[in-house]
C-alpha positions in Angstrom: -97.2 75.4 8.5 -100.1 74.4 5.7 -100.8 70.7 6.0 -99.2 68.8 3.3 -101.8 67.0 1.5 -99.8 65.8 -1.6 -100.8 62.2 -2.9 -103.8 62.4 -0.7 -101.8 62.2 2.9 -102.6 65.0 5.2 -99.9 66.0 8.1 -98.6 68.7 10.1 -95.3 68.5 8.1 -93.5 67.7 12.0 -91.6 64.8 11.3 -91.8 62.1 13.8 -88.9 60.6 15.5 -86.1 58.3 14.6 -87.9 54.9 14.5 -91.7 55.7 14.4 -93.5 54.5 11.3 -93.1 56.5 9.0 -88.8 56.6 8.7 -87.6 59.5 8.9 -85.6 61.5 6.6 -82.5 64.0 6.2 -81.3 65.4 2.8 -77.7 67.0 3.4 -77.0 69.1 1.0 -80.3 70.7 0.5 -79.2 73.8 -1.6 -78.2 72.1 -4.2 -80.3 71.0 -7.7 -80.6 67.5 -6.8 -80.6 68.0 -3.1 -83.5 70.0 -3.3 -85.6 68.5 -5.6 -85.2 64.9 -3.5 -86.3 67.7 -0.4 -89.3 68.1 -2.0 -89.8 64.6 -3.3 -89.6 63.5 0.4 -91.6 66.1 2.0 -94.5 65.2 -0.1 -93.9 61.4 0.4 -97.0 59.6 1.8 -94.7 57.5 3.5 -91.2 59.1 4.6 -91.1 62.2 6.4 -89.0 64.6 6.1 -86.7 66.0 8.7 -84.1 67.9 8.6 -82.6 69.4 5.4 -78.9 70.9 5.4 -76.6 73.3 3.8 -74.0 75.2 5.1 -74.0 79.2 2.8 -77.2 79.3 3.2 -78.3 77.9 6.3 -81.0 79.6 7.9 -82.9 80.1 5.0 -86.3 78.3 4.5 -86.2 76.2 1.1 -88.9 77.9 -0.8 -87.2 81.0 0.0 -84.2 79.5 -2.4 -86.5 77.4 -4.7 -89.8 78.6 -4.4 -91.1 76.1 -7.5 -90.4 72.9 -4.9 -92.8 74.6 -2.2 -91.0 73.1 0.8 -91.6 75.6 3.9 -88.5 74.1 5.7 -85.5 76.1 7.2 -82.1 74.8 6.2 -79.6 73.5 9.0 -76.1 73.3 9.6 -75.2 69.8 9.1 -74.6 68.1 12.0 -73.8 64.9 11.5 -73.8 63.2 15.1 -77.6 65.1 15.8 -78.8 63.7 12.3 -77.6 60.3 12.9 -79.5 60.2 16.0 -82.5 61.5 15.1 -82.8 59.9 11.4 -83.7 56.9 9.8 -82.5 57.9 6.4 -79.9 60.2 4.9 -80.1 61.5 1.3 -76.4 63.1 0.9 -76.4 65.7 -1.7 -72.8 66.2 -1.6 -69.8 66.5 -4.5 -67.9 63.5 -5.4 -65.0 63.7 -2.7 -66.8 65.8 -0.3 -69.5 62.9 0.3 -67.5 59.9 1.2 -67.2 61.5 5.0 -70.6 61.9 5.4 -71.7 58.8 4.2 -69.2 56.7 6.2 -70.8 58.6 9.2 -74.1 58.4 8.9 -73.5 54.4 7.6 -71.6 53.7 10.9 -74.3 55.3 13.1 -77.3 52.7 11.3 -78.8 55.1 9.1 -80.2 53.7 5.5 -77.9 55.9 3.3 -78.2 57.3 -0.3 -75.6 59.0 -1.8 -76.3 61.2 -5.1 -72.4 61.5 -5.9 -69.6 59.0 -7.2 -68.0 58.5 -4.2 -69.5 54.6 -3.8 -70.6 54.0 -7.0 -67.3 52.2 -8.5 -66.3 49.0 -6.9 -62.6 48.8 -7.3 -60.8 51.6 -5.2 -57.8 51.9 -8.1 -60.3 53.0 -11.2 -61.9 55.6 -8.6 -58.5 57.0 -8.0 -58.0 56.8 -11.4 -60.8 59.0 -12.7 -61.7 60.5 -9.7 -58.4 61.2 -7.4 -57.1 60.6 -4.3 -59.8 62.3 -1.6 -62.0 59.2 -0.6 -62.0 58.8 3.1 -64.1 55.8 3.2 -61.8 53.2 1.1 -63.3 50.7 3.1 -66.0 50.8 2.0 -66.0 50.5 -1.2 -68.1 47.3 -2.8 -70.4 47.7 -0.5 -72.7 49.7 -2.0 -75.7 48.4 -3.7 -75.8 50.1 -7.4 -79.0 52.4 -6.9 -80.9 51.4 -10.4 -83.5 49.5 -9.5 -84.9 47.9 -12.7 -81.3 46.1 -12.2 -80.8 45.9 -8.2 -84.0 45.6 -7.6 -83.3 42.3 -5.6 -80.1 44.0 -3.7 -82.1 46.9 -2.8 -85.0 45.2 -0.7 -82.3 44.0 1.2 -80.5 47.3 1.7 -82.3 48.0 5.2 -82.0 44.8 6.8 -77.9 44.6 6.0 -77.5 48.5 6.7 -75.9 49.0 3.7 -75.3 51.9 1.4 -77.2 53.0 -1.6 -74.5 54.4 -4.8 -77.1 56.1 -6.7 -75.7 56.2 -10.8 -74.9 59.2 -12.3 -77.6 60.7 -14.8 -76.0 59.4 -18.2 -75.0 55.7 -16.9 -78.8 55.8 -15.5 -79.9 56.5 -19.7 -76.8 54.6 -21.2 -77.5 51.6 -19.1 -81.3 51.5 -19.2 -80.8 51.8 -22.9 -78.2 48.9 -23.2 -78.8 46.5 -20.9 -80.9 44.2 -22.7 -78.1 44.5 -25.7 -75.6 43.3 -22.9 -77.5 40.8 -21.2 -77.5 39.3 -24.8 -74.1 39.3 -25.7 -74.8 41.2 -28.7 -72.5 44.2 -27.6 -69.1 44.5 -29.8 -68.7 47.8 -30.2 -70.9 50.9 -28.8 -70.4 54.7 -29.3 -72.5 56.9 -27.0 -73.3 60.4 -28.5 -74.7 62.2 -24.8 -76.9 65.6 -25.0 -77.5 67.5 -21.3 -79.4 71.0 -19.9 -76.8 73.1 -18.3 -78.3 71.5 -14.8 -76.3 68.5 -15.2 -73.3 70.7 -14.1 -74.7 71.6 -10.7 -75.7 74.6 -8.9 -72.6 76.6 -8.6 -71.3 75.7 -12.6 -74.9 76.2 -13.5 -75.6 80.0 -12.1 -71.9 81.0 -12.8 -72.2 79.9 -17.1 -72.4 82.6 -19.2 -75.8 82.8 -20.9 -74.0 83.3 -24.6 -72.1 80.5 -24.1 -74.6 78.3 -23.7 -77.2 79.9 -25.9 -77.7 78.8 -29.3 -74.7 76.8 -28.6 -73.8 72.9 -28.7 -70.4 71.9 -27.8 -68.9 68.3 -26.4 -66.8 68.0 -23.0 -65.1 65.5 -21.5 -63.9 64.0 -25.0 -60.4 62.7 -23.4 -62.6 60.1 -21.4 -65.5 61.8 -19.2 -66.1 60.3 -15.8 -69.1 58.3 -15.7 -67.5 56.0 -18.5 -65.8 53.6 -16.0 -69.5 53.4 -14.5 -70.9 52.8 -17.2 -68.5 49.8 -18.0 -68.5 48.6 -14.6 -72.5 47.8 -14.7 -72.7 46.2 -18.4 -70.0 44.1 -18.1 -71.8 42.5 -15.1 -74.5 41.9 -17.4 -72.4 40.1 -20.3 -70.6 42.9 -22.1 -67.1 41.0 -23.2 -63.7 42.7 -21.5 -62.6 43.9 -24.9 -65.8 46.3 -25.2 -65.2 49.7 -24.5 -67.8 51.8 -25.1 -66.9 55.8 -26.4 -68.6 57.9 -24.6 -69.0 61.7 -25.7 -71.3 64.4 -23.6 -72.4 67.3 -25.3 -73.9 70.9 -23.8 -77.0 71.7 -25.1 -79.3 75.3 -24.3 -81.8 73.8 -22.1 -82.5 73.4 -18.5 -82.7 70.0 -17.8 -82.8 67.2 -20.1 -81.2 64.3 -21.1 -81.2 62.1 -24.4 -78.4 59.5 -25.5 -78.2 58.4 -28.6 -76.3 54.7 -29.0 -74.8 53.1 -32.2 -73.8 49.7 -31.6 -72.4 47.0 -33.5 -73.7 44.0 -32.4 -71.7 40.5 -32.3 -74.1 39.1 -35.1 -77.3 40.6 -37.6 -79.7 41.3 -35.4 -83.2 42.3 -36.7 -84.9 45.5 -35.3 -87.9 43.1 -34.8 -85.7 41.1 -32.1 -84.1 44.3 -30.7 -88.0 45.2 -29.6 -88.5 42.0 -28.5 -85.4 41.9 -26.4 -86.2 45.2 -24.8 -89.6 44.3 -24.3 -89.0 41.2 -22.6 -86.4 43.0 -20.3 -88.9 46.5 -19.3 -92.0 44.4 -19.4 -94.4 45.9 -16.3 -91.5 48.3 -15.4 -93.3 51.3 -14.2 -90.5 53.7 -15.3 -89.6 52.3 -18.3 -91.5 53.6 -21.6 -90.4 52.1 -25.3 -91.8 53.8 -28.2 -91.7 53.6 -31.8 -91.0 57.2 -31.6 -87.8 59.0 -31.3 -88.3 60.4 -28.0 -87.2 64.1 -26.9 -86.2 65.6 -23.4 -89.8 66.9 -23.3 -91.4 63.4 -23.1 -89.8 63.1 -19.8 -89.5 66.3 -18.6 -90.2 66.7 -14.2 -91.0 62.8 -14.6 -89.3 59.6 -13.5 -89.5 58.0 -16.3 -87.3 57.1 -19.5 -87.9 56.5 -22.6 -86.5 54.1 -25.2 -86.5 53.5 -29.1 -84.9 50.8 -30.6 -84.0 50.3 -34.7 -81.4 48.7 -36.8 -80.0 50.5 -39.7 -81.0 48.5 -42.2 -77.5 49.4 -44.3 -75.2 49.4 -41.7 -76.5 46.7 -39.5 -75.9 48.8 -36.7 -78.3 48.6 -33.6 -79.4 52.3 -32.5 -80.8 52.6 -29.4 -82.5 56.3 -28.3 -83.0 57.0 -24.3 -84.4 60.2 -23.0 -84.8 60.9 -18.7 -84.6 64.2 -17.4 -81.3 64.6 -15.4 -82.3 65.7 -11.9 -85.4 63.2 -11.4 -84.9 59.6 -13.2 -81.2 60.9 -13.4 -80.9 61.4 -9.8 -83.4 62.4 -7.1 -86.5 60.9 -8.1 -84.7 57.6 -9.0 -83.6 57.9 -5.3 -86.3 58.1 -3.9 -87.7 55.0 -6.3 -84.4 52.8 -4.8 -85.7 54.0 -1.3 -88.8 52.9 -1.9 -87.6 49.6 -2.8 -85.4 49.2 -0.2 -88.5 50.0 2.2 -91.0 47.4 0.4 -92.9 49.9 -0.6 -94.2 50.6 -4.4 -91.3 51.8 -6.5 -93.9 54.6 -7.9 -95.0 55.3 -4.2 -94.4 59.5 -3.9 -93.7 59.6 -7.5 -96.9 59.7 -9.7 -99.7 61.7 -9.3 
């Protein structure tokens, strides 16, 4: 196996064991979009290691054999959950909403630091998961104790994630642009009424939805989904009312289809609770993402390209000088500062190591 020299760290790519210095890492779920790409995040990690990577179709296969763009030279496992547990520091679980809850109550109870990509722990009241997500969590007890994974929020929960062997619920893609892009709004009180107009690449459905769309459906082809009250908005609700929003705000949110890959770009029309210059906006935002090293504000409105294979996402701010309404503009690309590289910035919190460690360069 070539050394892996990414980010100026040469090794063997043979992780070490559970407990040596460098912590070492599983990703279950390793076939999938985001499973993969936090694979290959790790395995070039000057600090984590990677170890074993799992998926059940296609176990046996080596990685780059079904991703060749992520170069990782690793064979896939069957999960087993008792050998990880044992042999881990970490587990990144890949898994579907529903299917993940198992996995992560196991790996939690056997002391491993846990992230988990789906839904399953990001809501903190069992009846709204229910709600929008059904009855198939195994793990109802522990729900609330997950630390929200979005560290220019949790930033302070998540540096103490190791010590209290907790659980890290990492947000889904368009809470992770929505809340970025109205936080400092809520924070302020100014939030009375918000309507969220959501674009996405066909990768926000996942593998299986992903390679089984028709091409002339999506080509040349915007449509919305989800219009009858999509998923992440009880998310989305949950985190900005801790930050101020009032009870009686509840935010429409609308996710539309768009032909590309990957990609994401909200688009946010707020009416705030008094006039608000778009002078004061910037400075509100400003003051909130100052020295944030994901975290770009522009003057421009910014496009899925800006961000593209980055973790980064960026934000414009106005007021409609007519309507009086605050727009706000956020762009991240869905797999990485929507989920797998913004998992491996909450590890790298929860680790004391630079939030940008692994992901620059």
């Amino acid at each position: 196996m070539a050394d892996n020299v990414a980010f100026g760290v040469a090794y063997d790519g043979t992780p070490p064991a559970r407990g040596a210095a460098r912590p070492r890492v599983a990703v279950l779920g390793a076939s999938g979009f985001a499973g993969a790409l936090a694979a290959r995040l790790v395995h070039r990690h000057p600090y984590f290691a990677l170890g074993e990577i799992t998926a059940r179709a296609e176990a046996g296969m080596r990685l780059d054999e079904l991703y060749p763009h992520h170069r990782v030279p690793i064979a896939l496992t069957e999960p087993d959950l008792d050998r990880i547990g044992s042999t881990h520091d970490v587990a990144i679980v890949g898994y579907p909403h529903g299917a993940s809850s198992e996995a992560v109550a196991a790996m939690h109870a056997q002391g491993l630091v846990v992230v988990d990509l789906s839904a399953d722990f990001r809501l903190r009241d069992p009846a709204t998961y229910r709600e929008w997500y059904g009855d198939v969590h195994v793990a109802p007890e522990l729900f609330g104790t997950a630390v929200y994974g979005l560290p220019e929020l949790h930033r302070e929960a998540l540096a103490g994630v190791r010590e209290g062997g907790r659980i890290i619920a990492m947000p889904g893609c368009f809470p992770t642009a929505t809340i970025l892009g109205l936080a400092p709004l809520a924070r302020a009180g100014l939030l009375q009424d918000v309507i969220v107009d959501a674009k996405t690449g066909v990768s926000g459905a996942g593998r299986k939805l992903a390679r089984t769309t028709h091409y002339v459906d999506v080509s040349e082809n915007v449509h919305a989904y989800g219009v009858a009250g999509h998923r992440h908005q009880p998310e989305i609700r949950q985190e900005l009312g801790a930050l101020g929003m009032g009870e009686s705000v509840q935010p429409v949110f609308v996710p539309h289809l768009v032909p590309v890959d990957q990609g994401e770009l909200i688009s946010a029309y707020v009416r705030a609770t008094r006039p608000v210059t778009a002078d004061e906006v910037a400075d509100l935002f400003r003051e909130a993402y100052e020295g944030e090293p994901f975290v770009e504000l522009t003057t421009a409105e910014p496009g899925m390209r800006d961000v593209q294979a980055s973790n980064v996402a960026r934000i414009r701010t106005t007021v409609d000088p007519r309507s009086g309404h605050v727009l706000v503009f956020a762009t991240i690309d869905n797999l990485w500062k929507g989920t797998s590289s913004q998992a491996v910035q909450a590890l790298n919190a929860a680790f004391g190591r630079p939030e940008d460690e692994g992901l620059t360069g």
